[in-house]
C-alpha positions in Angstrom: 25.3 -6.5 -7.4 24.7 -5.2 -4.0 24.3 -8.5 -1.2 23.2 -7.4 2.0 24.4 -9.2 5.2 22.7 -11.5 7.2 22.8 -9.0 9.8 21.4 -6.6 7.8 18.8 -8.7 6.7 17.5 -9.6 10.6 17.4 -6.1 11.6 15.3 -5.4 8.8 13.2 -8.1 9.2 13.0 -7.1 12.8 12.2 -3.7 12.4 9.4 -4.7 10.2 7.9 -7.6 12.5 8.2 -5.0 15.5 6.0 -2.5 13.8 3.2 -4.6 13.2 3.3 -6.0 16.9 3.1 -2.4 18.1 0.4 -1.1 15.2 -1.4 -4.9 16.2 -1.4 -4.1 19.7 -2.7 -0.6 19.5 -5.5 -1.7 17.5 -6.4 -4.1 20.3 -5.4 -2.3 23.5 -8.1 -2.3 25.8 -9.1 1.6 26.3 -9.1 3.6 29.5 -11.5 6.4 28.7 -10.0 10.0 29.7 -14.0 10.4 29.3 -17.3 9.3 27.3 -17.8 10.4 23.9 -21.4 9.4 24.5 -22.2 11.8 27.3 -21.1 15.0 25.0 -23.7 17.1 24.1 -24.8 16.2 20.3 -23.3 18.9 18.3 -20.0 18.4 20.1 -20.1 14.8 19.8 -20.5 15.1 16.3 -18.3 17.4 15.3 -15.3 15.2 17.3 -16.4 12.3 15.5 -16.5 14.1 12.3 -12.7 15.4 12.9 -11.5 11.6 14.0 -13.2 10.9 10.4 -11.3 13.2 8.6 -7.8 12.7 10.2 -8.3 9.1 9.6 -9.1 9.9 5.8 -6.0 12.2 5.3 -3.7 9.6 7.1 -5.1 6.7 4.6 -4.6 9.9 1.8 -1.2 10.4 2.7 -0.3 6.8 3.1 -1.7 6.0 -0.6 0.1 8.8 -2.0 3.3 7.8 -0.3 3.0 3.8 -1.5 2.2 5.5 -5.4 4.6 7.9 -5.0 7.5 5.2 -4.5 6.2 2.6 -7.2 8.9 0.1 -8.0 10.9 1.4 -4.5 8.3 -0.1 -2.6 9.6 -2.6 0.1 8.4 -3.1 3.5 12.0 -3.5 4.8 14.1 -0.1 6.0 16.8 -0.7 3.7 16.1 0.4 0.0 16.1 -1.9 -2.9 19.3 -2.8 -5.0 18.0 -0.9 -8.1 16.4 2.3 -6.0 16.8 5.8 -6.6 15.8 8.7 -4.3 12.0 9.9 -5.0 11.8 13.7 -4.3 8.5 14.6 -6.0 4.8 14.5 -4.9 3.8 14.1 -1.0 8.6 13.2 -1.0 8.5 17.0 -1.6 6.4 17.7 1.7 8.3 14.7 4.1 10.2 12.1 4.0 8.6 8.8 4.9 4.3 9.5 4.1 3.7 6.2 4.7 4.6 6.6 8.5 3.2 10.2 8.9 -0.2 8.0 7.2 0.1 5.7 9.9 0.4 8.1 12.7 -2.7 10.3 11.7 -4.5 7.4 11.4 -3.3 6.3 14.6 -4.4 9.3 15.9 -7.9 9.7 15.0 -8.6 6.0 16.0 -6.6 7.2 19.7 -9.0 10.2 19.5 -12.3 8.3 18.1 -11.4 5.6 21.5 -10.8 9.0 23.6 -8.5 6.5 25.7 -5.2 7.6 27.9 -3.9 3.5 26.7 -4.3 4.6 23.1 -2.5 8.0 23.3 0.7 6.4 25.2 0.5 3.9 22.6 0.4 6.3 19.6 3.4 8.5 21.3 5.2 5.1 21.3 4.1 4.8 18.0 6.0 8.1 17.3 8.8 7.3 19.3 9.1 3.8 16.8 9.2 5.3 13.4 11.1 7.9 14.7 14.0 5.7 15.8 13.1 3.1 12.3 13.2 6.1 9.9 16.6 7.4 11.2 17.7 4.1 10.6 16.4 3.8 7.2 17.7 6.6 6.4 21.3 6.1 7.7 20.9 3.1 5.0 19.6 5.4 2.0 22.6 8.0 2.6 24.9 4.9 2.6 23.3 3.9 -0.9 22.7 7.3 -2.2 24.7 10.0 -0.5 22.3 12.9 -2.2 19.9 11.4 0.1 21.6 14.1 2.9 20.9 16.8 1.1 16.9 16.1 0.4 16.7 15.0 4.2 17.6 18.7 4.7 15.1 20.2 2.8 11.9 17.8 3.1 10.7 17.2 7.2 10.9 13.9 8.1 7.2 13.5 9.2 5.1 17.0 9.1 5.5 19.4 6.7 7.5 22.1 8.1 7.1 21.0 11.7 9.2 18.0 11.9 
């Protein structure tokens, strides 16, 4: 039986508690417009509504895959589960962590749905956050499951063939 250290166990906890404060204040960030949606011509308008819409539904897509995809390896915290193994099938085959790539596009459309400079800086933080938790995480699944290496070479951590 695996028992993880106390350490361990704050980090985690703290990687977890630090993500919601930054998806939190995202949400609620007051916007700086970079300009208004409102004064687009209609067709325009609607059509950059329409593509916020649709990012936003493949983020929640790929987030919902990602969560299925894992079933019992679920856990919210970084580190994986005592009786885990290393899921390589469905939207695992295309990255590595879908749940954050879900988070990001949906991020992204709300960033572009707000059209505000806070909300972009906010969402490359966002970026810049799962980027550092996810080599972290994963640092902890090649520790439990050294095969993990070699599927981290052949699935991209957040975009399919990009990165």
């Amino acid at each position: 039986m695996e028992v993880k250290s106390t350490g361990s166990i704050h980090r985690d906890r703290a990687w977890v508690a630090a993500q919601f404060v930054l998806i939190f204040v995202f949400i609620l960030a007051p916007g700086l417009p970079i300009y208004e949606v409102g004064d687009l011509p209609f067709t325009v308008r609607y059509a950059y509504q329409l593509a916020a819409f649709v990012l936003f539904l493949v983020g929640l897509y790929v987030m919902t895959r990602g969560i299925i995809n894992l079933s019992r390896n679920l856990t919210p915290l970084p580190s994986p589960r005592e009786n885990s193994w290393i899921v390589q099938n469905g939207i695992y085959s295309l990255v590595r962590h879908p749940i954050y790539t879900g988070i990001l596009l949906a991020c992204s459309a709300y960033a572009l749905r707000r059209c505000s400079v806070t909300h972009f800086a906010l969402w490359l933080l966002l970026v810049l956050f799962f980027d550092r938790k996810s080599r972290y995480e994963e640092a902890r699944l090649v520790a439990k499951h050294p095969e993990y290496a070699e599927y981290a070479r052949t699935a991209k951590r957040f975009f399919p063939y990009i990165y």
